[in-house]
ROBA-127930 format. One record per residue (C-alpha): x, y, z. Coordinates in steps of 0.2 Angstrom, whole numbers. Layout:
// residues N
<u->X, v->Y, w->Z>
...
This chain:
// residues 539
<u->-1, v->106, w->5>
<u->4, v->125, w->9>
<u->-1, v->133, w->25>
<u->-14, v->142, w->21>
<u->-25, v->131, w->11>
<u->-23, v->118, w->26>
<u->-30, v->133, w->37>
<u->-43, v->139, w->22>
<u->-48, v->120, w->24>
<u->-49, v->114, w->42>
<u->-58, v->131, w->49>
<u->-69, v->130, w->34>
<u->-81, v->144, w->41>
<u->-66, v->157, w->40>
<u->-69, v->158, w->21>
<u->-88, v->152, w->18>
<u->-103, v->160, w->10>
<u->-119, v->160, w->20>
<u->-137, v->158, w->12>
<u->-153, v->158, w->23>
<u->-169, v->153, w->17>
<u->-185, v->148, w->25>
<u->-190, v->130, w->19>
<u->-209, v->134, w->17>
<u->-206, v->150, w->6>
<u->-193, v->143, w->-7>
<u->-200, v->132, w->-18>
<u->-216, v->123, w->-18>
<u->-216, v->107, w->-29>
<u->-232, v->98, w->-24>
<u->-243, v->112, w->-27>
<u->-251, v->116, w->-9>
<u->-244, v->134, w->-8>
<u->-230, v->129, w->3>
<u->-213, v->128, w->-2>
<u->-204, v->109, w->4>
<u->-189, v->102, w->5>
<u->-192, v->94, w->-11>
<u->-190, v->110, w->-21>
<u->-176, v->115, w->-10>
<u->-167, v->99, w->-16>
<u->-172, v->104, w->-33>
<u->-164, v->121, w->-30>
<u->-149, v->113, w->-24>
<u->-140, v->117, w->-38>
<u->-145, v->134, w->-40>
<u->-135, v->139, w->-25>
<u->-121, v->130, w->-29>
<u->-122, v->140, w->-45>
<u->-121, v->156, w->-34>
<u->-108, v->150, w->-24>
<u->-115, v->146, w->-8>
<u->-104, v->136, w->2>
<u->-116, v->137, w->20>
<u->-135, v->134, w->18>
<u->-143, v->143, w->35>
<u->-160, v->135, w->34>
<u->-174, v->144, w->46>
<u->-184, v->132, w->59>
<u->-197, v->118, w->47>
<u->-199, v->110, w->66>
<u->-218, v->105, w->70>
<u->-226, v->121, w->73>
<u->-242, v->132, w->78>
<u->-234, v->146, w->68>
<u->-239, v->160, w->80>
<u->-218, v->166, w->79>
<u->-214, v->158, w->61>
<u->-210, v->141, w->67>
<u->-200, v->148, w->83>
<u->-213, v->142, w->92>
<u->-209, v->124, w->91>
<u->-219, v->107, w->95>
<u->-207, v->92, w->93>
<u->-188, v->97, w->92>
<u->-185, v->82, w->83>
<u->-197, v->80, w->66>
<u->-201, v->88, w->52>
<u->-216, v->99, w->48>
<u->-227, v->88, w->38>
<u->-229, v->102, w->23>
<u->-213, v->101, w->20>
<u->-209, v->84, w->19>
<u->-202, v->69, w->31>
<u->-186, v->66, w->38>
<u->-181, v->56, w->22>
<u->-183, v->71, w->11>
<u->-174, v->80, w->23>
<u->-156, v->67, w->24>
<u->-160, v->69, w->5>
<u->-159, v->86, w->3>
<u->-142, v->87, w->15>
<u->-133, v->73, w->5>
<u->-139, v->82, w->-11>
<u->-130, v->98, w->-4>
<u->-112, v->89, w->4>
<u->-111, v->81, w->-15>
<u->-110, v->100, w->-20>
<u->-101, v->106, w->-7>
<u->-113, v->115, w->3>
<u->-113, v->112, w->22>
<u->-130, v->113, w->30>
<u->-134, v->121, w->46>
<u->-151, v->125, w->55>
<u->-160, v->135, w->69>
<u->-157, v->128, w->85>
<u->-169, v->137, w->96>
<u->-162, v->133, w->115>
<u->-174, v->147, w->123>
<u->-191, v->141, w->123>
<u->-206, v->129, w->117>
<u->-222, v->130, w->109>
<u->-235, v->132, w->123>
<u->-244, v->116, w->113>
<u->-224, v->107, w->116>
<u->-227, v->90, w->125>
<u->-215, v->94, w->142>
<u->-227, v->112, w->143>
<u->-243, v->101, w->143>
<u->-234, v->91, w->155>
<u->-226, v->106, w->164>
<u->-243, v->114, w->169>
<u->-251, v->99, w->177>
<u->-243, v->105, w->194>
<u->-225, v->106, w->202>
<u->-221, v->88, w->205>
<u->-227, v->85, w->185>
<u->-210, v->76, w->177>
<u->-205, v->93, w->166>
<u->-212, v->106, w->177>
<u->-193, v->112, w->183>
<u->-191, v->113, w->163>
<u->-198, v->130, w->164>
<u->-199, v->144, w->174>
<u->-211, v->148, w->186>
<u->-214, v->160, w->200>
<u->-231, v->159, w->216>
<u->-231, v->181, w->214>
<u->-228, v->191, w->196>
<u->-211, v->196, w->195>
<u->-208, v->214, w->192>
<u->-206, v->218, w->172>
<u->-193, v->227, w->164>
<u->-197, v->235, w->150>
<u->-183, v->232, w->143>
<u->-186, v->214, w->144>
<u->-200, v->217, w->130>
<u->-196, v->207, w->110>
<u->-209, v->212, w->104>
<u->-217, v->230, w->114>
<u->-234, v->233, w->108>
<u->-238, v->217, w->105>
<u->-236, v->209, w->120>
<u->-236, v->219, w->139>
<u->-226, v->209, w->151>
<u->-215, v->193, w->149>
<u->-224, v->186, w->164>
<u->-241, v->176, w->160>
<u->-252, v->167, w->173>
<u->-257, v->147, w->168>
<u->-273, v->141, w->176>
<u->-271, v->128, w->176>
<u->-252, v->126, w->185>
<u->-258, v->140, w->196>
<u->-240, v->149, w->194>
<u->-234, v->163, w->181>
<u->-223, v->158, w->169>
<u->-210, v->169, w->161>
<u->-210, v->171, w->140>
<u->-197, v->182, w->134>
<u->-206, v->183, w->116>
<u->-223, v->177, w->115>
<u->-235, v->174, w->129>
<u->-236, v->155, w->117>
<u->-219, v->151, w->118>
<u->-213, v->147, w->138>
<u->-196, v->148, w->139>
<u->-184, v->136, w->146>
<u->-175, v->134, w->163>
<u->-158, v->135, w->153>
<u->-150, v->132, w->172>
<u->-159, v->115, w->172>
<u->-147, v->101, w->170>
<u->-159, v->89, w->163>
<u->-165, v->106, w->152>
<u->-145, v->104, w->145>
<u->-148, v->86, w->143>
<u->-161, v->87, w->131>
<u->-153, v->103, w->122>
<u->-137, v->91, w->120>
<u->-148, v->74, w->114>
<u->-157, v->86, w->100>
<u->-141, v->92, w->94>
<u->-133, v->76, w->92>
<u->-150, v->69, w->84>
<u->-149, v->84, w->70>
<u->-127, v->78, w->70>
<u->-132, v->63, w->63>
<u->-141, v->67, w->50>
<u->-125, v->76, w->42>
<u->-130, v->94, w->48>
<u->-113, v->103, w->48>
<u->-119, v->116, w->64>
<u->-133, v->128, w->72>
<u->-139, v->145, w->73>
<u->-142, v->148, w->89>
<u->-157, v->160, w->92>
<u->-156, v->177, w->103>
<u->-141, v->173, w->113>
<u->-140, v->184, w->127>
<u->-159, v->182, w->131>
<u->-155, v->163, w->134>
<u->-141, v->167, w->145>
<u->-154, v->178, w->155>
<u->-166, v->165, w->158>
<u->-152, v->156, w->165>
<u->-149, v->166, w->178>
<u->-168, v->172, w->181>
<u->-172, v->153, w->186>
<u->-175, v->147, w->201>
<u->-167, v->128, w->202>
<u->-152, v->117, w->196>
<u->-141, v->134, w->195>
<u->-124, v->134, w->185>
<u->-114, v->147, w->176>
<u->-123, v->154, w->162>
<u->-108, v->152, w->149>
<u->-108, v->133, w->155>
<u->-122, v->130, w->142>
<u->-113, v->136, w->126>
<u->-97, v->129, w->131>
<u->-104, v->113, w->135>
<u->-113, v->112, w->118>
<u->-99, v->117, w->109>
<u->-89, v->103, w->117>
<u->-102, v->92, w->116>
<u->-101, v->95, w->95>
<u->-83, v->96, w->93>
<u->-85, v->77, w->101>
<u->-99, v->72, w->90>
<u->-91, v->81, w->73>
<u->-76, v->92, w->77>
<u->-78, v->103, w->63>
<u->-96, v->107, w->66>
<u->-100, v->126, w->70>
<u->-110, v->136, w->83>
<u->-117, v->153, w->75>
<u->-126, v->164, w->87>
<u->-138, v->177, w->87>
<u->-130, v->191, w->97>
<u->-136, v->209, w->95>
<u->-122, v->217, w->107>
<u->-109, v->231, w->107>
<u->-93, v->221, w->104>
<u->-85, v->219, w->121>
<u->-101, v->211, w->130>
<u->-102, v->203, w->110>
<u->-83, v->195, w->114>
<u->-90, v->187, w->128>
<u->-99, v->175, w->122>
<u->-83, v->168, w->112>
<u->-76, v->162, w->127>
<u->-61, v->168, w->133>
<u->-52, v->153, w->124>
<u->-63, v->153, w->111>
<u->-74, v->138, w->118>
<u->-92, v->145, w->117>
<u->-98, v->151, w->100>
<u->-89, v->150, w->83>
<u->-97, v->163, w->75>
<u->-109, v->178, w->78>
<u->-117, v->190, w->66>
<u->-110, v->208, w->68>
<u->-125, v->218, w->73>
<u->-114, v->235, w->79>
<u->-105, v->235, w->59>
<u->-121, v->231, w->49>
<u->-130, v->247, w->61>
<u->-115, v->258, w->57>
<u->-116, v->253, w->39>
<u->-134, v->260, w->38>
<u->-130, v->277, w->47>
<u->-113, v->279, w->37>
<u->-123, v->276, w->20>
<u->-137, v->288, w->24>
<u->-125, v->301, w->30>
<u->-115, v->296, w->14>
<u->-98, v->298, w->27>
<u->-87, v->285, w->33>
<u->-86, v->290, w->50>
<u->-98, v->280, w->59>
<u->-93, v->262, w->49>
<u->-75, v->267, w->54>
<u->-78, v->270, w->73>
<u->-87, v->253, w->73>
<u->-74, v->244, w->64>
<u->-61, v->251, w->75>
<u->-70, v->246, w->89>
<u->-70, v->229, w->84>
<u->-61, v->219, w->97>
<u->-48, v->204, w->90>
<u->-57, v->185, w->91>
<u->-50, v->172, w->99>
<u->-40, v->163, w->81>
<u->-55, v->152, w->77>
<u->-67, v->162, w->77>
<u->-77, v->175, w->67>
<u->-87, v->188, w->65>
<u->-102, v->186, w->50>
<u->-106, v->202, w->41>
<u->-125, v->202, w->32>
<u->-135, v->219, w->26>
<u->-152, v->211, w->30>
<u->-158, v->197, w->37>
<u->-174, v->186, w->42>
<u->-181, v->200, w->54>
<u->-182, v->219, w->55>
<u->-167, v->229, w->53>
<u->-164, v->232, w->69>
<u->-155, v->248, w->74>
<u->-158, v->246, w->93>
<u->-136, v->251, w->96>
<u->-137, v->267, w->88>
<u->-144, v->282, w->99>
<u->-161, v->291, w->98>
<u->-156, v->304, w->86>
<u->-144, v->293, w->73>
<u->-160, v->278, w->73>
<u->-172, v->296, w->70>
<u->-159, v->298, w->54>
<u->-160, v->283, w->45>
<u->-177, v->280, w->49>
<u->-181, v->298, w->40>
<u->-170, v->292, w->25>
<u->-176, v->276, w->24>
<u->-191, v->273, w->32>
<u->-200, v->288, w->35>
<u->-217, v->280, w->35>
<u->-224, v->275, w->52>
<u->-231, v->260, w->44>
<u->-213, v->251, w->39>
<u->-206, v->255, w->57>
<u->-206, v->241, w->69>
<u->-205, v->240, w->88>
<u->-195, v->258, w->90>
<u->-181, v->251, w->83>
<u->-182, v->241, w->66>
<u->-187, v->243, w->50>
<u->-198, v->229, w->40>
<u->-192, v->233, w->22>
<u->-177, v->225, w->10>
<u->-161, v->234, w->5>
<u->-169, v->240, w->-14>
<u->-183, v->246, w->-6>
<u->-174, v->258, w->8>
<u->-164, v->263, w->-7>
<u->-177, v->267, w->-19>
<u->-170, v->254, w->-32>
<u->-155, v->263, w->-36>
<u->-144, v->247, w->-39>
<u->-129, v->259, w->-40>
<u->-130, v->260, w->-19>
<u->-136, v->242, w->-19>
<u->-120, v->235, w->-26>
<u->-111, v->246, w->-17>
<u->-118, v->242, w->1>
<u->-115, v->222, w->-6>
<u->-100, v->224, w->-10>
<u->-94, v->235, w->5>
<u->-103, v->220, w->14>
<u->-93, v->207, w->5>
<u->-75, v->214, w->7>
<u->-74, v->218, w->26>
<u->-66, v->206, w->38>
<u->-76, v->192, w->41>
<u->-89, v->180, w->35>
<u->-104, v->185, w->22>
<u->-122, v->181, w->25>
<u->-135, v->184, w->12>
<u->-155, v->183, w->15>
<u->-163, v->174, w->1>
<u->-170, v->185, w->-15>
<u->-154, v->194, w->-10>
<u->-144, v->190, w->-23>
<u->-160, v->197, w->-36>
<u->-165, v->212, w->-27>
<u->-180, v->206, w->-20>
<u->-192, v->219, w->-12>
<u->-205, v->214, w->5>
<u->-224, v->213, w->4>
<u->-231, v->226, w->16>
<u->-248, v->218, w->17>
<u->-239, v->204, w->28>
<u->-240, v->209, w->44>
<u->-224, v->216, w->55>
<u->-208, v->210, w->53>
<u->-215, v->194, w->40>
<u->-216, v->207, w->28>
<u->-198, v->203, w->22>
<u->-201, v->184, w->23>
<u->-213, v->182, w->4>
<u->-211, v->167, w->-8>
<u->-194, v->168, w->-18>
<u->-197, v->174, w->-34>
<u->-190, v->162, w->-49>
<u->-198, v->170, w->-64>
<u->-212, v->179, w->-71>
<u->-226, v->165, w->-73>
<u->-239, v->163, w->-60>
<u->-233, v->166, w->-43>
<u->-217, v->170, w->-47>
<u->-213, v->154, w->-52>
<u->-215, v->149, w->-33>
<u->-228, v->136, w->-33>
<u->-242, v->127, w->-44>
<u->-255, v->130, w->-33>
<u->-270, v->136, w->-45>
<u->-275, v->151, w->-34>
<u->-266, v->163, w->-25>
<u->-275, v->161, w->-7>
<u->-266, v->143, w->-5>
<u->-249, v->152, w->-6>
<u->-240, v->150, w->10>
<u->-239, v->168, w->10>
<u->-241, v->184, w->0>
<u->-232, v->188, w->-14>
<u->-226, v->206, w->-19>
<u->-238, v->214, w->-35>
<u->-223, v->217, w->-43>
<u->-213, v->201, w->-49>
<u->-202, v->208, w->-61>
<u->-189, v->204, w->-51>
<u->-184, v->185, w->-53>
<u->-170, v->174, w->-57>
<u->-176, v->171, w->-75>
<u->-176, v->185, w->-79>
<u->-159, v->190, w->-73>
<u->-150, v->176, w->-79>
<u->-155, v->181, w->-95>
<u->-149, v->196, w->-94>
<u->-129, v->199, w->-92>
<u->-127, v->216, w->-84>
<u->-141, v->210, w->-70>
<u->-140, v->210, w->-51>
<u->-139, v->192, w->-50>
<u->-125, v->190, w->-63>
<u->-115, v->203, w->-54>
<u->-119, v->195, w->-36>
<u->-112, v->177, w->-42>
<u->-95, v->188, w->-48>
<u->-95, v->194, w->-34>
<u->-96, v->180, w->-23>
<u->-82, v->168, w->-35>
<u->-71, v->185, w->-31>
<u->-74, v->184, w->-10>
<u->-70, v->165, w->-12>
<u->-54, v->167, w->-21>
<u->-48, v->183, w->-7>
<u->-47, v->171, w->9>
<u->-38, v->186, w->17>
<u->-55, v->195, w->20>
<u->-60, v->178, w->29>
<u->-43, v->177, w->39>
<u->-33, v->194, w->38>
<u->-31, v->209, w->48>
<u->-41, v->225, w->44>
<u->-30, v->243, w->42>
<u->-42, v->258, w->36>
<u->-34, v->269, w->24>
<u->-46, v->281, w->26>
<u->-64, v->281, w->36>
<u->-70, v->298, w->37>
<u->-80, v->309, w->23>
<u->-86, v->299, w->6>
<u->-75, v->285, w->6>
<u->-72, v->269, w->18>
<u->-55, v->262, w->12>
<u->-47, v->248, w->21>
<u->-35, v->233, w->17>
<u->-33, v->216, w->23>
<u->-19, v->207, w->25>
<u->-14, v->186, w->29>
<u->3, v->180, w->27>
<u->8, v->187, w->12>
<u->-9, v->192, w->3>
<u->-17, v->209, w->3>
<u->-33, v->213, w->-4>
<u->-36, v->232, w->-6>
<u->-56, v->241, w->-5>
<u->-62, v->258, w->-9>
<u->-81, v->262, w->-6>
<u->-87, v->278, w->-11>
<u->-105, v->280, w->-2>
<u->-110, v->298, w->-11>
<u->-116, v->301, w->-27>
<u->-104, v->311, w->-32>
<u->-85, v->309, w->-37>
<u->-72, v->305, w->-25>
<u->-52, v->303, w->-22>
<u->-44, v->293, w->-11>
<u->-26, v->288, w->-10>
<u->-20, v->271, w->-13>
<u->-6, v->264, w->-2>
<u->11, v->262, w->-8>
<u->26, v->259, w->3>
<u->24, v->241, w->2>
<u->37, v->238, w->-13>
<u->22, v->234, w->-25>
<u->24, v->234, w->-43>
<u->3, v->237, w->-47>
<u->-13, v->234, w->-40>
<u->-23, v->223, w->-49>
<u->-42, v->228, w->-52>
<u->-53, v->214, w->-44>
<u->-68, v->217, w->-56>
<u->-61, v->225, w->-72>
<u->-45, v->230, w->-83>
<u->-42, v->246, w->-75>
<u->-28, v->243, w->-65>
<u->-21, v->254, w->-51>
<u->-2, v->262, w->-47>
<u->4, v->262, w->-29>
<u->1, v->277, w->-19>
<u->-9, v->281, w->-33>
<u->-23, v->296, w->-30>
<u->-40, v->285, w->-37>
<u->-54, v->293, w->-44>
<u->-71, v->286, w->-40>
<u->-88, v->286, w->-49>
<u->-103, v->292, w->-40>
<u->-105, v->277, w->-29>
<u->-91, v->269, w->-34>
<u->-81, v->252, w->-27>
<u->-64, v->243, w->-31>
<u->-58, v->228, w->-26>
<u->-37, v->226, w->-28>
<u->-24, v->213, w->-26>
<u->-5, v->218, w->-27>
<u->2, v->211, w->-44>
C-alpha cells in the first residue's frame, strides 16, 4: 500500500465529505409531520449516491424545543418522534455498510431547564447536582458581549425561586449551562460520549466552543484548566475508538481558532473555518479577491492531523460577526438589505440561492470555490438542490424547512394529510426538489454529485499546502500541492471576463481540465467566462 493512500485511509477526515441534516426535517415516513430516523435510513442511499462520506446529524435528544433540540432533557435517548434507539443503531449500520461514518451534536454547554440534574440542581445547594451548574447569591455584572441571542433575551444571568440563587445561561434563559470546571460535570460529559461510541458513532460536533470554555472559567468550584476538558475528551475517544473525531464550533480569528487544536494537536480534530466562509461573502459581493486572500494567508499551519472544514452555509444564520461595521453593512446591502432577513446585528437568515437572486452561475461558482480550498467540505442539507428558507419561520429557523424530495404534496416530505402537522413550514415554492433534478442532466444536483466524486478523487485539497497565484481583483487563483500531486483552481467572482495566468515553471507537460475537455498549457494566460471556474491536474 503507497504512502498516501495509507494516510488518505487512517486520517479519514483529511479527505471526507460532510453532510448535516436535522433528523425531524428530512423525511417523515409514518405520516405525523415529523421526519424520523426511519426515512433517514431510507435516504441512506441517497447520500451515498451524492458522495457523502460523513453524516453530521443535528441534536434528535429528548427535548422541550425552545432552541431546536439544543435544549436537551436526557442526553442519552432518543426523541420519541423520531424513533427509538433500535432505529437509531439501524440507521448507523445501514450508513457504515455504505461507507458513511456518522457523527452527532454533542452539546457540552448546557441543559434543558426541564433536565433531571436542573430539577435536582434548584432544590437548594447541598442537592446531589447543584455544583453541576452555576450559581451566584448577587447578579453578576453582564457583558453585552456575553448575549447569543441580543433582543431576545437581556442578560445571561436569571433568578430561580426556588434555589434562591441566579443562574448563568449563555443562550436561553431555559437552557442553564453547566459547570464545565466540575470534575463529576467531565465525568458525565465522558460517560455520554462513550454511551453514543458504542453505538458505532464515528465522532461529535461540539457546540460553541469558546462559550464552554468561558463557563469554565466563570465557575466557582472544582477549578481546572479550561483546555483540560477537550483534551481529556479527546483522549478519552482515541481510547474508546482511536479514529473517532472531535469537530468544534469555533467562530474565532485564526490564532485564538489555533488554540483550541492544542499545541500538539490533542484537543479538537476539526473546526469550521468561520474567518474564510466570512471573507468568502465580502470578496463575492465586492466581486475582488482581496478580502478571501488576506484570510487565507492569514491561516495559520494545523498541527499534521488536523483540519480546517470549509462550508457556505450552515444550520444557523450567516454569521459575519469577524468582519467590521462597514464590510458586514456591504454584504448585508448586497444580500440582505431587508431588515426583516437580518438577525442579531450580525447574521443573515437566508440560503446561498436566495442572497444570490438564483443566479446558479455564482452559486456554482461560490461551491466550487468552497470545494477546492484547503480543507474539508461541509454541505447543509437541500444544498446540494438549491434549496431556498421559509421567512414565515421565525429567526434563524428560517433556513431549517422540510427537505424537498419532489413536487407532490409537501414536497415529497411527509404523508401527513394536512399541512398544519408538518414539523415545520415549507417554502410556497417547491419547484426545487431532487426529482426533479435528477431528471434533468444539466441540474444543480447533477453538477453537485460531479463535483463532489471530483473533491474525492483530489486528496491534495484535503492534505496539501495552499500557494495563491493570484488573490486580488476578479479572480482568486490558488494551487495545492501533496507529495507529488497538484491540483490547480481559477475562480472568477465577476460577471464579466477575466485572465489570469496559469503556472508553468514546474516542467509540466499540460494541465488537465477537471470538469471538461478543454485542457490548459503551462503558463498559459486563461480566459474565463463571466463567473467562470476551472479545476486542473498536471498531465
Amino acid at each position: 500500500m503507497s504512502r498516501r493512500r495509507r494516510a488518505a485511509g487512517d486520517l479519514w477526515w483529511k479527505n471526507a465529505v460532510v453532510y448535516c441534516l436535522d433528523v425531524q426535517t428530512f423525511l417523515d415516513t409514518d405520516g405525523d409531520g415529523c421526519g424520523d430516523l426511519a426515512g433517514l435510513t431510507e435516504r441512506i442511499d441517497y447520500l451515498d449516491g451524492l458522495g457523502v462520506t460523513c453524516l453530521w446529524l443535528m441534536p434528535f435528544y429528548p427535548s422541550p424545543e425552545r432552541d431546536d433540540g439544543y435544549d436537551i432533557v436526557d442526553f442519552y435517548g432518543i426523541d420519541e418522534r423520531l424513533g427509538t434507539l433500535g432505529a437509531f443503531v439501524e440507521m448507523v449500520r445501514t450508513a457504515q455498510d455504505r461507507g458513511i461514518r456518522v457523527i452527532v451534536d454533542f452539546v457540552l454547554n448546557h441543559t434543558s431547564h426541564r433536565h433531571p440534574w436542573f430539577v435536582s440542581a434548584r432544590k437548594g445547594r447541598d442537592a446531589p447536582f447543584h455544583d453541576f451548574y452555576v450559581w451566584s447569591d448577587e447578579k453578576p455584572e453582564d457583558k453585552p458581549s456575553d448575549l447569543v441571542f441580543p433582543g431576545e433575551e437581556r442578560s445571561t444571568w436569571a433568578w430561580d425561586d426556588q434555589a434562591q440563587q441566579w443562574y448563568y445561561h449563555r443562550f436561553y434563559t431555559e437552557q442553564p449551562d453547566l459547570n464545565t470546571a466540575n470534575p463529576a460535570v467531565r465525568d458525565e460529559i465522558a460517560q455520554v460520549a462513550g454511551f453514543w461510541l458504542a453505538l458505532g458513532l464515528a465522532g461529535f460536533r461540539v457546540d460553541a466552543v469558546p462559550f464552554m470554555m468561558e463557563e469554565s472559567d466563570r465557575a466557582t468550584a472544582g477549578r481546572q484548566e479550561p483546555h483540560e476538558l477537550i483534551r481529556d475528551l479527546r483522549a478519552y475517544l482515541a481510547r474508546r475508538r482511536g479514529d473517532a473525531v472531535l469537530l468544534g464550533e469555533v467562530n474565532l480569528p485564526p490564532k485564538q481558532a489555533l488554540e483550541f487544536f492544542g499545541e500538539t494537536g490533542d484537543e479538537l480534530t476539526m473546526a469550521f473555518d468561520f474567518t474564510v466562509n466570512q471573507a468568502l461573502y465580502l470578496s463575492l459581493v465586492r466581486e475582488d479577491a482581496a478580502p478571501l486572500g488576506k484570510a487565507l494567508k492569514a491561516q495559520p499551519e494545523l498541527p499534521d492531523d488536523c483540519q480546517r472544514v470549509n462550508f457556505v452555509r450552515n444550520h444557523d444564520e450567516l454569521s459575519l460577526d469577524q468582519l467590521t461595521n462597514k464590510e458586514r453593512a456591504e454584504v448585508f446591502a448586497a444580500l440582505g438589505p431587508d431588515p426583516d432577513v437580518q438577525l442579531y446585528g450580525r447574521g443573515i437568515r437566508r440560503r446561498l440561492p436566495s442572497m444570490l437572486d438564483g443566479d446558479e452561475r455564482r452559486i456554482r461558482l461560490v461551491y466550487s470555490l468552497m470545494f477546492s480550498l484547503p480543507g474539508t467540505p461541509a454541505l447543509f442539507y437541500g444544498e446540494e438542490i438549491g434549496m431556498s428558507e421559509n421567512l414565515d419561520i421565525e429567526g434563524r429557523l428560517s433556513v431549517r424547512s422540510p427537505m424537498q424530495w419532489s413536487g407532490e404534496r409537501h414536497a415529497g416530505f411527509s404523508p401527513a394529510p394536512d399541512g398544519a402537522r408538518l414539523a415545520r413550514p415549507l417554502p410556497a415554492d417547491v419547484s426545487v426538489n431532487v426529482e426533479a433534478q435528477r431528471r434533468d442532466p444539466d441540474s444543480l444536483l447533477n453538477w453537485m454529485e460531479r463535483l463532489i466524486r471530483r473533491r474525492k478523487e483530489c486528496p491534495e485539497l484535503g492534505w496539501g499546502r495552499l500557494a495563491l497565484l493570484e488573490a486580488s481583483g476578479p479572480v482568486l487563483a490558488h494551487r495545492c500541492d501533496w507529495q507529488d500531486r497538484t491540483i490547480v483552481a481559477a475562480h472568477n467572482l465577476t460577471g464579466s471576463k477575466a485572465t489570469v495566468r496559469l503556472p508553468g515553471d514546474d516542467g509540466w507537460e499540460r494541465l488537465v481540465d477537471q470538469f471538461g475537455t478543454d485542457d490548459a498549457a503551462p503558463g498559459e494566460e486563461l480566459e474565463l467566462e463571466p463567473y467562470g471556474h476551472r479545476w486542473f491536474r498536471p498531465g
